[in-house]
C-alpha positions in Angstrom: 24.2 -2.9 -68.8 21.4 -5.1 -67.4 24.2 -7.0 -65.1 26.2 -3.8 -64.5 22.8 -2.5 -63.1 22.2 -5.6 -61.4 25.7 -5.4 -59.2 24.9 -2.1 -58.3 21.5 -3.3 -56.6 23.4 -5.7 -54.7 26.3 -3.4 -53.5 24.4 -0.8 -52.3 21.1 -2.3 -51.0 20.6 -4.2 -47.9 19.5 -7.4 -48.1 16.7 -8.2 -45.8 18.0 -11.6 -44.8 20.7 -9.4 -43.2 18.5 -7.0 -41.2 18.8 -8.5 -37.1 15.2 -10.2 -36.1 15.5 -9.0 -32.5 15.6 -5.5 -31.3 18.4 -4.3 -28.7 16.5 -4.4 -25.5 15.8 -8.4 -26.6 15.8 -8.9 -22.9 12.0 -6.5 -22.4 9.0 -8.1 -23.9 6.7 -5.9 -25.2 4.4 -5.5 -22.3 8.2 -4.1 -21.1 8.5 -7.3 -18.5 11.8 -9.0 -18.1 11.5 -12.2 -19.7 12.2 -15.4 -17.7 15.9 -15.5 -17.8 16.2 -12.1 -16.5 13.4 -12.1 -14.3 15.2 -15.5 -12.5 18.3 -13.5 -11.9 16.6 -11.0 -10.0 15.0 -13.3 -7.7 15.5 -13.5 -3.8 16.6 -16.9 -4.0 18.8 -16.0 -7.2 20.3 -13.2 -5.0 21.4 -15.1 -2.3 22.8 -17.9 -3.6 25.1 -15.7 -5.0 25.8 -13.5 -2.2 26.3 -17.1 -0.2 28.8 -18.8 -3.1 31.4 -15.3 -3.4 31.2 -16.0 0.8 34.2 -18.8 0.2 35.9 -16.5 -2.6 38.1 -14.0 -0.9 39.9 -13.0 -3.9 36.5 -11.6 -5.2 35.6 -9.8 -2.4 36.5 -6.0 -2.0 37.7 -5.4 1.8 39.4 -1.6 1.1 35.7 -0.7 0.3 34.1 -2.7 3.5 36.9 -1.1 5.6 35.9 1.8 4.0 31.9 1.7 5.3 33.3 0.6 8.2 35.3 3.9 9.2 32.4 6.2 7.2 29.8 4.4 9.7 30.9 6.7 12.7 31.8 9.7 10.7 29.6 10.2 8.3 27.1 6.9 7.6 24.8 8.7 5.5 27.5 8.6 3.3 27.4 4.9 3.2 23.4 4.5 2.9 24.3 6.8 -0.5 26.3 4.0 -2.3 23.4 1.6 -1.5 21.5 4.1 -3.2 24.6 3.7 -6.0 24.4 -0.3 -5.9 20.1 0.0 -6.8 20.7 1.7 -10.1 23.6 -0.2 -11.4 22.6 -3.9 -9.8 19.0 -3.2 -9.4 19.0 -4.1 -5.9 19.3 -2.6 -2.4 21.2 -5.4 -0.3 24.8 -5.7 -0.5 26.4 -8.3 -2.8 29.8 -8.6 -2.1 29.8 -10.4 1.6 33.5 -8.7 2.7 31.9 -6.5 5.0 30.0 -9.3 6.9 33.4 -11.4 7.1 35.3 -7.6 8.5 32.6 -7.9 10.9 33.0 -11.3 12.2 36.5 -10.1 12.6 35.9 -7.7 14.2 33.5 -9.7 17.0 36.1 -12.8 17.5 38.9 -10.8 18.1 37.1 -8.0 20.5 35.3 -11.5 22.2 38.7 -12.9 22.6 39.7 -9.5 24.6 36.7 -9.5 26.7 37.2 -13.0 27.7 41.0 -12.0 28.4 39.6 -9.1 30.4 37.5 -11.3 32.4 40.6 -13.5 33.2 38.4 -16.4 31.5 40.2 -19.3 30.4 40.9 -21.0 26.9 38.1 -23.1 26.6 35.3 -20.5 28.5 36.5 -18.2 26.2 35.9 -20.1 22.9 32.7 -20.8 24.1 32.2 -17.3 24.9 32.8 -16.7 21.4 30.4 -19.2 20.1 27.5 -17.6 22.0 28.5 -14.1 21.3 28.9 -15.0 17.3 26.5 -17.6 16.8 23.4 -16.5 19.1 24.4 -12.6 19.9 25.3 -11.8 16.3 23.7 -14.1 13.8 20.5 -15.4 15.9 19.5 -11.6 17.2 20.4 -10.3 14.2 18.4 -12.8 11.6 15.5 -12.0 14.5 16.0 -8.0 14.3 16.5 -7.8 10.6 12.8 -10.1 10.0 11.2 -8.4 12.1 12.0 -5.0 11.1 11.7 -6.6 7.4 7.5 -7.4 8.6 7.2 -3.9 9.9 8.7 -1.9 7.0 6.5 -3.9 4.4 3.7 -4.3 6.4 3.4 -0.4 8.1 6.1 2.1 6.4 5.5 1.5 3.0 3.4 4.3 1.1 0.5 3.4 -0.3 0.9 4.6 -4.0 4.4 2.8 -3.6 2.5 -0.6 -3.0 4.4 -1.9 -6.1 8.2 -2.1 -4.0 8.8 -3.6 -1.2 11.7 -3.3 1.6 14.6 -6.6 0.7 14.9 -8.8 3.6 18.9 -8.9 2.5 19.0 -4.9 2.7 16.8 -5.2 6.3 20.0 -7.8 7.4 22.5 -5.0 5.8 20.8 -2.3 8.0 21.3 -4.3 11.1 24.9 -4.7 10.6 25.6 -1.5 9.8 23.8 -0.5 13.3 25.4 -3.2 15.1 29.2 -2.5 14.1 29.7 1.0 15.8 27.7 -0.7 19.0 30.4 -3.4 18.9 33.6 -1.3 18.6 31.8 0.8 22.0 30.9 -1.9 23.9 33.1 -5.0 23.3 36.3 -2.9 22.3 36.5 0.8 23.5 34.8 -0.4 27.1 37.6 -3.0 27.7 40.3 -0.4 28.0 37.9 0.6 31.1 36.5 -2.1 33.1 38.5 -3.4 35.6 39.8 0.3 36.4 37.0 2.2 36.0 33.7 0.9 34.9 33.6 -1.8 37.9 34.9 -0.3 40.7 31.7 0.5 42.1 31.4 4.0 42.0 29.6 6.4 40.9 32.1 7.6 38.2 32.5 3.7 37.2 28.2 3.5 36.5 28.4 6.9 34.4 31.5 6.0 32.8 30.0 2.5 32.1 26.6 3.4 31.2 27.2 6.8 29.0 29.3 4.0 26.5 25.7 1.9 26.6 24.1 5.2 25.7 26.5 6.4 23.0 26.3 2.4 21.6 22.5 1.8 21.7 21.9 5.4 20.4 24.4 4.8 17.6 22.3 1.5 16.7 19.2 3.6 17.1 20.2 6.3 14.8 22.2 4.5 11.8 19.1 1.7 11.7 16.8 5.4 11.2 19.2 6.7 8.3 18.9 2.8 7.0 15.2 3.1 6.1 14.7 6.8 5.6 16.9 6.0 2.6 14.4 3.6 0.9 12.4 6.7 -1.0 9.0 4.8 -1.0 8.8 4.2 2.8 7.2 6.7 4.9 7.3 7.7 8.7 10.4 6.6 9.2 10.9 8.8 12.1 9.3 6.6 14.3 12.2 4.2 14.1 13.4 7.4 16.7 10.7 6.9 19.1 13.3 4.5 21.1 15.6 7.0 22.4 13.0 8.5 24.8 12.6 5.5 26.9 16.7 5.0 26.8 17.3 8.1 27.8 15.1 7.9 30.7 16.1 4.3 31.4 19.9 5.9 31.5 18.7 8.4 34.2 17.0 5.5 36.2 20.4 3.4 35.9 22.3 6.3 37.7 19.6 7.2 40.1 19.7 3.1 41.2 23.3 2.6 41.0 23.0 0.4 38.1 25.8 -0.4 36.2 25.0 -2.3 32.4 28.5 -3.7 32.1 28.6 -5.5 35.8 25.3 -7.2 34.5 26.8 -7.9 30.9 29.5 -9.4 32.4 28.1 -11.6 35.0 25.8 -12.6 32.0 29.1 -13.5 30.1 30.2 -15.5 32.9 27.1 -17.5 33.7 27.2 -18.3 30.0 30.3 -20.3 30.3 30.2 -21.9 33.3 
């Protein structure tokens, strides 16, 4: 009886040696802080380095759903600033990670360059240098510029004070940018090409409104998508300042009619001194 009680003991309680030493959430100290090895992976640098190593893997990138921003950015782009709201509860972080809409892009700018510089009846070699400025300088340089300094002001002005403890990603600031650039490049280096030598610089008055109402529709586009960009973030405040630039463009697109200016003549003699 003693050994048939024994048994018993054994089957049907638990030995403590068995009982796990960790809790679930092993990851959460107690002071509910991310220990190290977590913390490390949420790091800028951590973040960047792997947004930089899945640039060379193509097979890991999803292009249907940066094709799909891409078309949502001119019909509906609040739609896309929602998935980014998507990506911060399930990745814990604002910028994009998967690079496929950034290599859409470039794209998208070489092949649009290549037509301007067809346009302009440049030749091969003016035309690949073309496309170095435009990618290198117009794209990447302005847009590492734009995307700090808009990065300084958000952190430094926008952010509300009881919301101290976040702080705007300089990754999402970059992400912002191109988003706000793309629909100004498919205006003004693809849709204006169809128009330029028959229209936009024939030195009319119907070539400087033709010309300058695409400048208007581009730069307003850039205007408004970079708005919906931070009015997303929920702990930044006064965002609609980031509207304040449409006054002096819409008054600088009267002045360009009144004068007989005409943005695309310049843009393209710019283009042309570039490559001489």
């Amino acid at each position: 009886k003693f050994l048939q009680n024994t048994c018993k003991r054994n089957v049907f309680l638990p030995s403590r040696k068995m009982l796990p030493s960790t809790s679930v959430n092993s990851s959460v100290q107690g002071n509910g802080v991310l220990n190290s090895r977590d913390a490390a992976r949420h790091t800028a640098g951590a973040k960047r380095y792997k947004y930089l190593r899945r640039l060379f893997r193509f097979r890991q990138m999803d292009f249907e759903f940066a094709a799909w921003q891409m078309l949502y950015l001119f019909t509906s782009p609040q739609r896309v600033y929602r998935n980014f709201h998507y990506r911060k509860q399930t990745k814990d972080q604002w910028a994009r990670d998967d690079p496929a809409f950034l290599v859409l892009l470039s794209i998208w700018l070489c092949v649009s360059t290549i037509g301007f510089g067809f346009v302009l009846d440049m030749g091969f070699f003016e035309t690949i240098k073309l496309l170095l400025w435009v990618v290198l300088i117009d794209c990447v340089g302005v847009g590492l510029l734009i995307a700090t300094l808009m990065w300084f002001i958000s952190n430094k002005y926008l952010v509300k004070r009881q919301s101290r403890d976040y702080d705007v990603e300089w990754g999402y600031a970059f992400d912002v940018h191109l988003n706000a650039f793309y629909p100004l490049l498919v205006i003004l280096h693809f849709i204006q090409l169809f128009f330029i030598n028959h229209v936009i610089l024939t030195d009319t008055f119907i070539g400087y409104l033709v010309g300058n109402t695409l400048w208007l529709v581009a730069v307003g586009y850039y205007i408004y998508v970079t708005f919906l960009g931070y009015s997303a973030l929920p702990f930044l405040k006064n965002t609609v300042i980031l509207l304040y630039p449409f006054a002096p463009l819409i008054l600088l697109y009267g002045l360009s009619l009144a004068l007989g200016w005409n943005f695309t003549h310049t843009l393209c003699s710019f283009y042309k001194y570039r490559v001489k």
